[in-house]
C-alpha positions, 0 to 999 in steps of 0.5 A: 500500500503507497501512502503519501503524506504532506501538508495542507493548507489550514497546516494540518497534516494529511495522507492519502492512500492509493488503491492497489493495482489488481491484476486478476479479473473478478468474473463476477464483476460483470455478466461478459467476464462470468459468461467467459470465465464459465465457457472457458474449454475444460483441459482434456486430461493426459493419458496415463503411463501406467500401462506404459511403465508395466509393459516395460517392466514386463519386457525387461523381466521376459528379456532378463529371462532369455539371457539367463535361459541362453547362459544356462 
């Protein structure tokens, strides 16, 4: 919060404080802002990697298999 202080002219002393900047759109702070705020796209959510990683662990065991069958 910014305030200045100074003098006035009967002497006596005043300070003035200046609003904050605000950045952020309030979307209830009119109906254009709400309708945009409410009809903005849902990001699609990712695809797991969970089948991913399981395919790769199973590969790895099935490949460590074939060697130690192949040395024996």
């Amino acid at each position: 919060m910014t305030r200045r202080v100074g003098w006035s002219a009967d002497g006596l002393l005043f300070a003035m404080v200046l609003r904050m900047s605000d950045n952020s759109v309030d979307p209830s702070g009119n109906t254009e802002a709400f309708r945009a705020f409410t009809q903005t796209p849902q990001p699609e959510p990712t695809a797991s990697k969970t089948p991913l990683i399981i395919t790769g662990v199973v590969v790895a065991v099935v490949l460590i298999a074939v060697i130690v069958w192949l040395v024996a």
